[in-house]
C-alpha positions, 0 to 999 in steps of 0.5 A: 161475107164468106161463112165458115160453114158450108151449104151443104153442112148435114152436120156430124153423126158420131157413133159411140161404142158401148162400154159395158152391159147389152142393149135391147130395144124396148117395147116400141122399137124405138129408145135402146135401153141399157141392161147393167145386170152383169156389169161390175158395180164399185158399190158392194151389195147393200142386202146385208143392211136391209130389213124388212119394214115393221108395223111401228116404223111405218106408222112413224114414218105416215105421222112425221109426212102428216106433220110435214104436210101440215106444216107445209099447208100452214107455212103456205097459208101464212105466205098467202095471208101475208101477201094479201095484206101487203097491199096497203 
């Protein structure tokens, strides 16, 4: 049976041209790792929309994760509660 590939098939290297930003190594030597700070970027800059986080929001924010992680840990209790009786 004649094979399309040949034995001596290293395979194929194609290089690719960055398009845009510089390229330094990192600090091992090994991975190249993409520098887009000049680059042009179609999303306009977001700064005029942030704010600084305040006391009242944090606090808001810590209570609803306690909400959802306690809600999490009781929809999990009740799946394994579940289970367990299912054997009969």
């Amino acid at each position: 049976m004649a094979s399309d590939h040949s034995t001596n098939d290293d395979g194929r290297v194609i290089q690719f041209q960055a398009r845009m930003g510089t390229l330094s190594r990192s600090r091992r030597g090994k991975a190249f790792i993409r520098n887009f700070e000049q680059d042009y970027s179609p999303v306009p800059d977001l700064a005029k929309y942030e704010c600084q986080e305040s006391d009242d929001e944090y606090r808001h924010r810590m209570i609803v994760n306690a909400a959802a992680l306690v809600f999490s840990s009781l929809l999990i209790l009740a799946g394994v509660w579940l289970a367990n009786n299912m054997h009969a």
